[in-house]
C-alpha positions, 0 to 999 in steps of 0.5 A: 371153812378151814379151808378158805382163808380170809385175809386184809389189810388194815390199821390198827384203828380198823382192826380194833373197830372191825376184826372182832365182828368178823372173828365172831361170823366168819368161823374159818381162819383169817389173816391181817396185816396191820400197819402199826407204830412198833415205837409205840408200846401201848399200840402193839401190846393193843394188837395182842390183846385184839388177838387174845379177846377174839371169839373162838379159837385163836389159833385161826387168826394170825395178826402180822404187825408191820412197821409205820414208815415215816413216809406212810404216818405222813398221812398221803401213802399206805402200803395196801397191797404190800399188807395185802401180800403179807397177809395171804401169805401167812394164809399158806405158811401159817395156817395151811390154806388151800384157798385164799379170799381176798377181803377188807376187813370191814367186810362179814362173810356169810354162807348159806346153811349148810356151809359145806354148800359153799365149800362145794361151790369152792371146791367144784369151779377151783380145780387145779389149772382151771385159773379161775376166781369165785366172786363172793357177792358184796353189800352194804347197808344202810348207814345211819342203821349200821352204826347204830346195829353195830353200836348195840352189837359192840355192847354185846360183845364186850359183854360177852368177853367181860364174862369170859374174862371172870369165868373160871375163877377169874383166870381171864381177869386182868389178863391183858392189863395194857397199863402194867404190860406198858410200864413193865416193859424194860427200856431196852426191850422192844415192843415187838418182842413183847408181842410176840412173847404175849402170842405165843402165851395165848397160843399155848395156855388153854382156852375154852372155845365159846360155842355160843358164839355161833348162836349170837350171829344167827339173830344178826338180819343179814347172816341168812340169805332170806334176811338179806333179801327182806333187808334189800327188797323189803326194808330197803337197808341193804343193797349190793356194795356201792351200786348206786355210786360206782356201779361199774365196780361191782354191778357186774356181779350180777345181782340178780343171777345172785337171788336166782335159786339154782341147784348149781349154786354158781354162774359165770360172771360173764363169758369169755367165750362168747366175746364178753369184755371184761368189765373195766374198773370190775374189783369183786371180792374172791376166792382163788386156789393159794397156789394160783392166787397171784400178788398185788401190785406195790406200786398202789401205796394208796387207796383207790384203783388197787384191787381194780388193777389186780382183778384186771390182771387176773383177767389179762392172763386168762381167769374166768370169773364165777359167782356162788349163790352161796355166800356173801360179805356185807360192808360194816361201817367202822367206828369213826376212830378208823379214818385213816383210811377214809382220808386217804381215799378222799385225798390220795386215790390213784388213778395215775399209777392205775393209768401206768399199770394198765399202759404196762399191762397192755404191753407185756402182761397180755402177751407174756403172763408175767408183771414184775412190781415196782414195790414200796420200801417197807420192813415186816416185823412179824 
C-alpha cells in the first residue's frame, strides 16, 4: 500500500475525532491538511500529540497545519480545496507516492485480502497516459449503530495507546503533556516552531511498531468484503454512501457490478465509447496517478459542489472512470465535536460557484484542457 497515498482536508476537531480510526486500518501512507488556529498553542501542540499517538509507523502520515484566516473562523467559508491541494501535494514531496486517492478523512479504506489484488487493480487501469480514475466504492452505515460502534472502538484505542504510553519503563509516559508544553512555551516562540520541533522529535526518536494493530481491524464487521455485504443485504446497517438521499452523486458506481465476483477485479463505470454521459453531480472517491492528478478548484471556499466540479473536469479533458471490486471506504460518523463541517454544509453549499465552474467549463475546459483557479487568499505554515 506505500504506493497509494491518502489525503483530506479536515479540522482540527475532525482530524482528532477521525484520523486515529482510519491510521489504525489503512496501513499505507496519509496526507491531511488541517485548518487550525496557530494563535492558539494548546490547538497546534494537540496536532502534534495527534501525529505522535497514531498507531503504527509515524512516519507514513504527514499532518500539514494551515493558518485559520479571519475570514474562514467566521463560520461561512472553509478552504476545502485549498487544504485539498496541500495535501496531495505533500503525497508526492514528502512521502513519494506513485498514486493519490482523493478522500475525506471521516471515510476507512478497506482492501480485499490479499491487499496486492487491489495494487494490481491500481497498477494494471493507471498506465502511464491512459487519464484515467479508479473509483473506490463508498458506504456508509447505519447512524445510531455507528456512533455507538465508534464510541466502543474509541475506548479500545485509547487503551490501546495508554499501555504503549507505560511500556518500556514508562518511556511514552507524559510524552505529550500538552499542560506543560503549553506553559513552557517562551512568549516569544511560536506555536508553530513548537510544532515542528515535536514532529521532528518523533521522527527521529525510536518507536516500536504495534503489530497488533493489524489484528484489531480484523474484527471490525465491514473490513472484509463478505462482512460488508451481510451488514448491506442481511442486517440492513450499510448501504452504499447516500444512496438513498443524493443517489445521483455516487449511484452511478454501480453497486451491483461491485458485489459481482470477477477475476478482472474492475469495470468500467460507464463507457464513453458507447455515448455514455457522464453522470452529472457524479463525486466518487478515486485513485489517479500523482502525476496526472490535477488540482481542485480555490473558488469552492465552502462545502458542497467541490468534489462534483472536479470529478466533472476530469471528465471534460478525457478520464475514463473504472471501479475495482477490491476495495472501498466506509463513511464514520465524527464525534459530535467535529461540526463545523456540518453547518457549513447546512448553511453554506455552493452551487452559484458550481454554476460559474460549469459556465467556464463549457466554454474552455472542454476545448482546451486547461482551468485556471480563481483561488482563495490563504498562507501554509507547514
Amino acid at each position: 500500500m506505500e504506493d497509494v497515498c491518502v489525503y483530506s482536508p479536515s479540522t482540527t476537531e475532525r482530524a482528532r475525532a477521525a484520523l486515529p480510526r482510519l491510521a489504525s486500518t489503512w496501513e499505507g501512507t496519509i496526507s491531511v491538511a488541517v485548518l487550525a488556529n496557530v494563535s492558539d498553542a494548546r490547538e497546534v501542540v494537540s496536532m502534534a500529540k495527534l501525529l505522535g499517538d497514531l498507531e503504527g509507523d509515524r512516519d507514513r502520515v504527514v499532518i500539514t497545519v494551515v493558518e485559520d484566516l479571519p475570514e474562514f473562523r467566521a463560520g461561512a467559508r472553509f478552504p476545502v480545496n485549498y487544504l485539498r491541494n496541500v495535501a496531495k501535494a505533500k503525497c508526492v514531496e514528502k512521502l513519494n507516492a506513485r498514486y493519490v486517492l482523493v478522500h475525506d478523512v471521516d471515510f476507512e479504506v478497506f482492501t480485499t485480502v490479499p491487499k496486492s489484488t487491489f495494487l494490481a487493480d491500481v497498477r494494471r487501469v493507471l498506465t502511464p497516459g491512459a487519464r484515467r480514475a479508479l473509483v473506490v466504492p463508498a458506504f456508509e452505515l447505519h447512524a445510531v449503530w455507528s456512533r455507538r460502534l465508534n464510541v466502543k472502538r474509541d475506548e479500545i484505542l485509547r487503551a490501546r495507546l495508554s499501555e504503549k504510553r507505560h511500556a518500556q519503563n514508562g518511556l511514552f509516559q507524559n510524552y505529550y503533556d500538552v499542560d506543560a508544553l503549553v506553559e513552557d512555551l517562551d512568549a516569544s516562540s511560536s506555536p508553530m516552531r513548537l510544532f515542528e520541533m515535536l514532529v521532528k522529535r518523533d521522527q527521529s526518536s525510536s518507536r516500536v511498531d504495534d503489530v497488533d494493530a493489524r489484528a484489531l481491524n480484523l474484527t471490525l464487521p465491514y473490513s472484509t468484503k463478505e462482512k460488508l455485504r451481510r451488514l448491506v443485504y442481511e442486517r440492513r446497517l450499510a448501504s452504499g454512501f447516500q444512496t438513498k438521499y443524493w443517489s445521483v452523486a455516487h449511484g452511478p458506481t454501480n453497486y451491483t457490478a461491485f458485489w459481482e465476483d470477477d477475476s478482472e477485479g474492475t469495470y468500467r463505470v460507464f463507457d464513453r465509447a458507447a455515448n455514455d454521459r457522464h453522470p452529472w453531480y457524479f463525486e466518487p472517491y478515486v485513485v489517479l496517478r500523482a502525476d496526472e492528478a490535477i488540482d481542485f478548484d480555490e473558488s469552492f471556499v465552502a462545502y458542497g459542489f467541490n468534489k462534483i466540479a472536479w470529478i466533472t473536469e476530469l471528465a471534460a479533458i478525457g478520464f475514463e472512470f473504472h471501479s475495482t471490486r477490491n476495495a472501498w471506504v466506509v463513511h464514520t460518523n465524527a464525534r459530535d465535536g467535529a461540526s463545523r463541517g456540518r453547518r457549513l454544509s447546512k448553511v453554506s453549499r455552493a452551487p452559484g460557484v458550481f454554476d460559474r465552474f460549469s459556465t467556464r467549463a463549457n466554454r474552455t475546459l472542454v476545448h482546451s484542457g486547461v482551468f485556471t483557479s480563481t483561488g482563495v487568499r490563504v498562507r501554509i505554515l507547514s
